[in-house]
C-alpha positions, 0 to 999 in steps of 0.5 A: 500500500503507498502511503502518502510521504506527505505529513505533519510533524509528528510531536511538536514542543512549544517554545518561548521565541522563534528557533533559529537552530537545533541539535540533538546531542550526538553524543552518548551522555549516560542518560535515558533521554536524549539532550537537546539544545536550540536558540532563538534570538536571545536564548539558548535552552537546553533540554531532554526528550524521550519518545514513545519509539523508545520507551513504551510509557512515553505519550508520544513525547516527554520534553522538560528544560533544564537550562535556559542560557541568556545569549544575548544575541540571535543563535546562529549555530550550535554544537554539542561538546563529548564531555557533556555528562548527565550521569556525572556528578555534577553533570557537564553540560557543555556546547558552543555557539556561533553568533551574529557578532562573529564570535563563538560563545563556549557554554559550560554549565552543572546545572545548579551554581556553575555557568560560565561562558568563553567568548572567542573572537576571532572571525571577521564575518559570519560564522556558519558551522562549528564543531567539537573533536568528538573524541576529547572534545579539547578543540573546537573547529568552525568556518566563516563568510571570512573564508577561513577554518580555524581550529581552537582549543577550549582557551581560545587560542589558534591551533590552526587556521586554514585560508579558504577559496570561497566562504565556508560552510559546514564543518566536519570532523572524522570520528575516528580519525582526529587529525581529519578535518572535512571543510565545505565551501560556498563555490562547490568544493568540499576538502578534507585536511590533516591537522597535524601537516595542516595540508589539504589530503583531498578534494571533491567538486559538486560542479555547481553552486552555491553549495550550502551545506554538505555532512560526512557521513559518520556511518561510513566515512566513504560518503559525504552528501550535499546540497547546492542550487536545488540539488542533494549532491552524494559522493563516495570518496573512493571512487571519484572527486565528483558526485555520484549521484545527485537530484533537484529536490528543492523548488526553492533552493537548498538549504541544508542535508543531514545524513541520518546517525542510525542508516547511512543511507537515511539522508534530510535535507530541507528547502531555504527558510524565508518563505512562507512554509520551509520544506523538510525532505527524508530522502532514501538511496534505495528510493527515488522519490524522498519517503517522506516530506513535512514543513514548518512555517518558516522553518531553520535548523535541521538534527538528527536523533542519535538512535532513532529514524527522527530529525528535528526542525525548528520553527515559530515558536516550535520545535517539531519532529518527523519520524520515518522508518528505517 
């Protein structure tokens, strides 16, 4: 029987202002319930949500707050630290942002007395991704409209600074290998660097533009994905430098892919906010057509849940939450 790929969010969350962006922790952090954090214009908030998927007293979904953090300014990026930890005593809870100022913000909270930010300025324009060592979590890598990646350590010195061809947009790091770097550019070229010779190993090209976003796959670390123009862009690293499979997806240009932490070839990717409603498609290689397409009124932000076929957008005042198969 076809069902109809088109549906509403499956829960939703209220929230107390617009949700510019949204990550789920991808890390394990001895809890039953899995961490979130998203921003708004003055506001990060973090909090905790169970799903009926997983735990079968769960009404749909069990969300609660734990911290809100006053940020000051409009939440431009998130990421999640590995040291953070509900299990510990005090807890750890610990992320960083990116900010319309141009500087990253490196939140570390117990969730009682302690909360204590580092601001560590540096980028001369926008700063569009960051992300933590998934290993230690002791460096943080982001890149900027100022066409640099540069890596930090949690002081917020330098560690190493890599001049870029267009703006950079999206950073990855291999979750094996710490000393590999992947950097996602603006005019369609994706590269990979090795932070101890601090050289570029390897390229990829998308042949057009402008690339917005593109994600490594952590499942397997031969593929990345991308989204340029109206297309989702996927390559396997090796085999060629160009893609090897791509498709116009989005009307109204693409804005955003996530590959899904639990099948690797479970893929997002949403349409540019703006309009009057923001398109989320879940797309699967073993399909033609994406198996299932949502939307949010003026929807931002794009996260996969670390063990569950769900993705999270942000929206109005809302959080809201798709679900898929396997």
């Amino acid at each position: 029987m076809k069902q109809d790929s088109s549906r509403n969010a499956a829960y939703t969350v209220d929230c107390e202002d617009y949700v510019h962006v949204v990550e789920f922790n991808p890390f394990e952090c001895g809890d039953a319930g899995t961490l979130i954090a998203y921003g708004g214009n003055n506001y990060v908030v973090v909090g905790t949500c169970t799903f009926q998927e997983e735990e079968a007293e769960v009404d749909g979904i069990q969300y609660r707050t734990l911290r809100t953090f006053h940020h000051g300014l409009r939440v431009d990026a998130i990421a999640w630290s590995p040291e953070t930890r509900l299990d510990a005593l005090p807890p750890v809870i610990r992320f960083c942002t990116a900010a319309a100022d141009r500087k990253l913000r490196l939140f570390t909270s117990d969730l009682q007395d302690k909360n204590e930010y580092k601001v560590l300025p540096g980028h001369s324009d926008y700063i569009n991704d960051l992300v933590f060592a998934p290993k230690e979590g002791q460096e943080i890598a982001s890149v900027s409209d100022d066409h640099t990646c540069r890596v930090w350590d949690l002081e917020g010195n330098q560690k190493a600074h890599f001049v870029l061809r267009s703006p950079g947009m999206s950073v990855c790091w291999h979750p094996e290998e710490a000393c590999k770097l992947m950097v996602a550019e603006k005019n369609g070229t994706v590269r990979f660097y090795d932070l101890i010779t601090q050289q570029a190993i390897l390229s990829l090209e998308s042949e057009q533009t402008p690339l917005m976003s593109a994600h490594w796959c952590l499942r397997n670390t031969f593929k990345v994905g991308a989204v340029a123009g109206n297309d989702w862009l996927i390559w396997d690293i090796t085999r060629s430098s160009y893609p090897q499979d791509k498709r116009p997806v989005h009307m109204d240009r693409a804005h955003l892919f996530r590959w899904s932490t639990v099948n690797e070839n479970l893929f997002a990717t949403t349409g540019y906010p703006g309009k009057m409603t923001t398109q989320l498609l879940i797309h699967h290689l073993g399909h033609p057509q994406p198996i299932l397409i949502g939307s949010a009124a003026v929807g931002s932000g794009l996260s996969w849940h670390r063990t569950l076929p769900l993705c999270a957008m942000g929206g109005d005042h809302k959080l809201l939450f798709w679900v898929t198969e396997m």
